[in-house]
C-alpha positions in Angstrom: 67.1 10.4 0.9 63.7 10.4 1.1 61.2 9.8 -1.8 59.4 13.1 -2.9 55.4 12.8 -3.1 55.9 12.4 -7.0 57.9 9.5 -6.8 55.9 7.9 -4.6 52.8 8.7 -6.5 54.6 7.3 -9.4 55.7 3.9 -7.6 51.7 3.6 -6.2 50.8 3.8 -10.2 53.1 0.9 -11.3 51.8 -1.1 -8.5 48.8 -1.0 -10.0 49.4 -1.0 -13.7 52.1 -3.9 -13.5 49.6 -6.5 -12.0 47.0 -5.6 -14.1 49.2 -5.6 -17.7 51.1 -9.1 -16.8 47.3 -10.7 -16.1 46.1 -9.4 -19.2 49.6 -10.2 -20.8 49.2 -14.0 -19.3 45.8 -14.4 -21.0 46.2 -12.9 -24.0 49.3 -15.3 -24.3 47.0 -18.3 -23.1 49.0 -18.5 -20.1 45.9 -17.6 -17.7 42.8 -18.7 -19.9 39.9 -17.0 -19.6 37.3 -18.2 -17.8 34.5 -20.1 -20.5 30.9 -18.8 -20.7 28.6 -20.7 -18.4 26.7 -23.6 -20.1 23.1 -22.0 -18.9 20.6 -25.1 -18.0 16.8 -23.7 -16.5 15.1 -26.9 -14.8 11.3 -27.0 -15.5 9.5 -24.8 -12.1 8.0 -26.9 -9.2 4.5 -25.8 -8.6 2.6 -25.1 -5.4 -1.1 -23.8 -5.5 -3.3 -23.4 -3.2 -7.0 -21.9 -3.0 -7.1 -18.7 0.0 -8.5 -20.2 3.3 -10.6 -18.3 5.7 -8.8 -18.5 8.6 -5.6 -19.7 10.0 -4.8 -23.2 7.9 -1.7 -25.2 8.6 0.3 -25.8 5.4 3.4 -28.0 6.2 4.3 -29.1 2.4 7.3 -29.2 0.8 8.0 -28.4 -2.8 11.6 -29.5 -4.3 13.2 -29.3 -7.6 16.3 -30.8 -8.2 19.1 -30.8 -10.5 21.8 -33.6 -10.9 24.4 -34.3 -13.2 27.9 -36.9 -13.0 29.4 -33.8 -11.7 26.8 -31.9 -9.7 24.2 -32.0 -7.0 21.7 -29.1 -6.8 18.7 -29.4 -4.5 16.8 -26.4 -3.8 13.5 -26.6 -1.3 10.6 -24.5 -0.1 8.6 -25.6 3.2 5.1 -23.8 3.5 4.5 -23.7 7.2 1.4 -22.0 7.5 -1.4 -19.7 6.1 -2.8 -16.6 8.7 -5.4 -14.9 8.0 -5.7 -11.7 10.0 -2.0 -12.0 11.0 -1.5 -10.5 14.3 1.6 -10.0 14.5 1.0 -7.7 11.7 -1.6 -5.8 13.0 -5.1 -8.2 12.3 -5.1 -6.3 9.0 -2.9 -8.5 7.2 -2.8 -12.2 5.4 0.7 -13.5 5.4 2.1 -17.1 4.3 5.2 -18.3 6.3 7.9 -19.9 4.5 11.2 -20.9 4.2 14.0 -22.4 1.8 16.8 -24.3 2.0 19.2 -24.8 -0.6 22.3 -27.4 -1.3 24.6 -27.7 -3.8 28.0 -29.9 -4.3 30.0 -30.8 -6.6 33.0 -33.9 -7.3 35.3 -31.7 -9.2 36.2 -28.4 -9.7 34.7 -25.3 -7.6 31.2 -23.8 -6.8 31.9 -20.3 -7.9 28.6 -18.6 -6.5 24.8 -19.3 -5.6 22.2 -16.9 -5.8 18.7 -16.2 -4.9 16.0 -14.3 -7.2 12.3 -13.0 -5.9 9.3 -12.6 -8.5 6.2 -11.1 -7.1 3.0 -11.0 -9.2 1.2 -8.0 -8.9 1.2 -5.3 -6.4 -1.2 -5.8 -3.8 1.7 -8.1 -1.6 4.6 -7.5 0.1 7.9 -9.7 0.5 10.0 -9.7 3.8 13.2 -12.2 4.4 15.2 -13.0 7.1 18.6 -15.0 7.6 17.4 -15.4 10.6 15.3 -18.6 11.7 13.3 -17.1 14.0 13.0 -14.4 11.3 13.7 -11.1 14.5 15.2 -9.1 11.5 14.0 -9.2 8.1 14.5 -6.9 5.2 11.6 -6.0 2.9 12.6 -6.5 -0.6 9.4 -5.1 -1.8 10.5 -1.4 -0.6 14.2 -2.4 -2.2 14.0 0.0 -5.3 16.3 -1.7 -7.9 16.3 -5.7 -8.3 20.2 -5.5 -8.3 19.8 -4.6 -4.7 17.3 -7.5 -4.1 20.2 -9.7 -5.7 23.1 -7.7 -3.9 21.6 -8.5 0.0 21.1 -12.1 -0.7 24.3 -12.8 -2.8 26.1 -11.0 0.0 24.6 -13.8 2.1 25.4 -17.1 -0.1 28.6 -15.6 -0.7 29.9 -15.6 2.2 29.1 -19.5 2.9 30.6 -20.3 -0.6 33.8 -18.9 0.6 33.6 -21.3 3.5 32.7 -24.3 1.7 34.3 -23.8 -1.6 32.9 -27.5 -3.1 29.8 -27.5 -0.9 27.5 -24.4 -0.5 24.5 -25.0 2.0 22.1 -22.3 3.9 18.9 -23.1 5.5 16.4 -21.3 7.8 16.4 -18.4 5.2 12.8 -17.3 6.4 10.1 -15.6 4.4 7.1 -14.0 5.3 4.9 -13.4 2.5 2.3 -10.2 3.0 -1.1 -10.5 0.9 -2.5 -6.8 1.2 -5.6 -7.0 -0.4 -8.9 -8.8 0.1 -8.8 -11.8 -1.1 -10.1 -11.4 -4.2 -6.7 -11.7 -6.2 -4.8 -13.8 -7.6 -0.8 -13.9 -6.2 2.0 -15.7 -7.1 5.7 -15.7 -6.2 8.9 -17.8 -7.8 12.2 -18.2 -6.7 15.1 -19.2 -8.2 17.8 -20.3 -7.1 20.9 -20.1 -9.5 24.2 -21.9 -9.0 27.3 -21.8 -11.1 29.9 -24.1 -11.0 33.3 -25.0 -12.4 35.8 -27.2 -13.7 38.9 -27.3 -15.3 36.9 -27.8 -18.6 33.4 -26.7 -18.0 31.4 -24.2 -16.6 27.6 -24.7 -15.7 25.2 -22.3 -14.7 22.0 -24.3 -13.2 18.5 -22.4 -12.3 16.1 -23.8 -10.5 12.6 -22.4 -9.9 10.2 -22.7 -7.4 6.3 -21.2 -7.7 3.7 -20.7 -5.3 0.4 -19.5 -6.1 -2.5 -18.5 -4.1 -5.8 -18.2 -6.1 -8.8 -16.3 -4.9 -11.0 -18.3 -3.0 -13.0 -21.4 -4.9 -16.5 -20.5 -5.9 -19.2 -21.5 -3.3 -21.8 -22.1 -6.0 -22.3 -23.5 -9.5 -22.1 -20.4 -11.2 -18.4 -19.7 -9.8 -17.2 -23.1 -9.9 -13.3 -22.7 -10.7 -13.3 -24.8 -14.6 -10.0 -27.0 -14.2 -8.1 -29.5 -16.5 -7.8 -33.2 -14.6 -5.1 -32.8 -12.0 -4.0 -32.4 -8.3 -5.6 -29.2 -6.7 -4.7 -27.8 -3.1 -8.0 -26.6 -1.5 -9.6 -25.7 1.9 -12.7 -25.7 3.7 -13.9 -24.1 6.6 -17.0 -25.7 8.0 -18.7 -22.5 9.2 -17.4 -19.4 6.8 -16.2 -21.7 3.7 -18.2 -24.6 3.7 -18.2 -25.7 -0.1 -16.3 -25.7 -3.5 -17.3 -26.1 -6.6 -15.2 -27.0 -9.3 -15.9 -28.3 -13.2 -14.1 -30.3 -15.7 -15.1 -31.0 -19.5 -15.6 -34.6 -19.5 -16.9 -36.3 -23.5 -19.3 -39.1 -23.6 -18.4 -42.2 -22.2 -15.1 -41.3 -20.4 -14.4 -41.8 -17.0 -14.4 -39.3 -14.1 -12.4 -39.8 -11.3 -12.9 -37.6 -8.3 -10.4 -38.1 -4.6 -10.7 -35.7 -2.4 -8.1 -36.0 0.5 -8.2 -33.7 3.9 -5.3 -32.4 5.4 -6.0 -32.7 8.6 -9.1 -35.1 10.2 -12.5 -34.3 10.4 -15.7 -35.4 11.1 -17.9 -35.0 8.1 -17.5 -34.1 4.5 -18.6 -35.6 1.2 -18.1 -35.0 -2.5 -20.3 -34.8 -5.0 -20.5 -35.4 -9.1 -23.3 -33.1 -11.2 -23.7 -33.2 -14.7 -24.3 -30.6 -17.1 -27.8 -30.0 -15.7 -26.7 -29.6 -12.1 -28.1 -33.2 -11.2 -26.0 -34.9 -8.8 -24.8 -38.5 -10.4 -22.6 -39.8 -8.1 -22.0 -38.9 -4.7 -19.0 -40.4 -1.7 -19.0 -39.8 2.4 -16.5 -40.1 4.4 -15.2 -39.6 8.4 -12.0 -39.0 9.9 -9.4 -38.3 7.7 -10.2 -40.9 5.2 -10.9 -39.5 1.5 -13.6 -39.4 -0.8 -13.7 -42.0 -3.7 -16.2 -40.7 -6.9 -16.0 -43.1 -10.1 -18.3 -42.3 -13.0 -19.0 -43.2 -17.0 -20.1 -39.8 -18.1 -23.2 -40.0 -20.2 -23.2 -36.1 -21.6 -20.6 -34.1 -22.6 -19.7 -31.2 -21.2 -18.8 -29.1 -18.1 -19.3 -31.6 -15.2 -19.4 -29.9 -12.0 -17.9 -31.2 -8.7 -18.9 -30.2 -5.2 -17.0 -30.6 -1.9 -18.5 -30.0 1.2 -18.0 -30.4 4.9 -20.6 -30.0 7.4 -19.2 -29.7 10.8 -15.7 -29.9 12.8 -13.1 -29.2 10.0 -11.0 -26.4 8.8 -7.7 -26.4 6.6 -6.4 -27.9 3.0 -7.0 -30.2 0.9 -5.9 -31.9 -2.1 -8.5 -32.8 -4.4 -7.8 -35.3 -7.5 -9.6 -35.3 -11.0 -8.5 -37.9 -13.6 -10.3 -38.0 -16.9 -9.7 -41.5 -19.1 -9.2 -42.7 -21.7 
């Protein structure tokens, strides 16, 4: 005889409820354990900083940060191809950085259960488009993306997918990004990603983030008065030998310590110096250099104060470079 609907609504019910009261039966009884709250570890950010060039300026760096552990491998990587200014395949009216990540994470035991991808813009005046693609035909503008659960949603969709795959191993590459900078070039901009990974084993469970920043800083100042004031460090720069010729930086430098300047092009070129001023503008110690060899500057401060360096290029170069300032003792 054939079952009437309220039977079979009936035996649809129990299919449901059964399942669900045995699991919750099974773990309450210690059967099924429940799954242990992640062990959340956030890696110190890799930084990448750059000053706004003029024109186009090939970037080709790589920034990593890495996580490793006698169970784990976590490597997560962001390759700056290039700076355009003018961007025409955005209409000339646009600055855009070109980028993309790749990501890899394994483990000896136990399971990967999911990675993840997270965008932070600073500021407004940008926009952020990705693309699983390499050649980056379709991308999705996250910017326009209303909620940041539907910014997560689209690229855990993606990484997803390969974890079901490669259960132990997770690894996407070619995720392409194209970075919009809408204003003038006057602001400050700067964008992290993190990439978060959570694995397990029978006894653990780990949850690792790793973060990734780029910054792009309005454009150095071309005279004393504007000179950017940094602490010693490594700076990424550029010069363009007709609309950016100079920068001017400055650095608080006591009595008697020692001020050491490299500055290093990117790319060759034909003529640029660097220059160290002391409080009163006067120049103190000055290197030249050709090709792509860099600039040396070594110097016993006799004031203390703000001392001011100035790089310069006179003819035949455009793009970065990576300037050096050490202060001892």
């Amino acid at each position: 005889m054939a079952l009437n609907k309220w039977k079979w609504t009936s035996i649809a019910l129990l299919s449901v409820i059964l399942p669900i009261s045995l699991l919750i039966t099974f773990r309450l009884t210690g059967i099924i354990p429940e799954p242990p709250k992640p062990e959340i570890l956030s890696a110190e950010a890799a930084y990448w900083s750059m000053d706004r060039p003029k024109d186009i300026c090939e970037i080709r760096q790589i920034v990593e940060n890495v996580y490793m552990d006698n169970i784990s491998y976590v490597s997560f990587k962001a390759f700056l191809f290039i700076y355009w200014e003018n961007d025409p395949d955005w209409g000339s009216t646009e600055d855009t950085i070109r980028l993309s990540i790749y990501a890899n994470a394994s483990v000896a035991e136990g399971f990967i259960e999911y990675c993840r991808l997270y965008f932070y813009e600073q500021g407004n005046s940008s926009l952020l488009w990705v693309s699983q693609d390499s050649r980056m035909s379709t991308l999705v503008n996250l910017a326009e993306l209303k909620t940041a659960s539907f910014r997560q949603d689209y690229l855990k969709a993606y990484t997803r997918t390969v974890a079901v795959n490669y259960p132990n191993h997770v690894s996407y590459s070619h995720l392409g990004i194209v970075w919009n900078l809408l204003d003038k070039g006057d602001v400050d901009h700067q964008l992290e990603i993190v990439l978060e990974c959570t694995y397990r084993t029978r006894t653990t469970r780990k949850t690792i983030n790793l973060p990734i920043e780029v910054s792009v800083y309005a454009d150095v100042g071309n005279v004393f008065e504007t000179a950017r004031v940094i602490i010693p460090g490594v700076y990424n720069g550029s010069l363009h030998w007709l609309w950016d010729p100079e920068d001017y930086y400055s650095v608080f430098v006591e009595t008697g310590q020692v001020i050491r300047v490299q500055m290093t092009p990117s790319t060759p070129n034909s003529d640029f110096d660097s220059g160290l001023y002391d409080l009163n503008r006067e120049l103190k110690a000055h290197s030249y250099s050709t090709g792509n060899v860099s600039t040396h500057i070594n110097f016993e401060a006799d004031s203390t104060g703000l001392w001011y360096i100035r790089l310069r290029c006179v003819r035949d170069f455009r793009g970065l470079y990576s300037l050096n300032v050490t202060v001892s003792p």
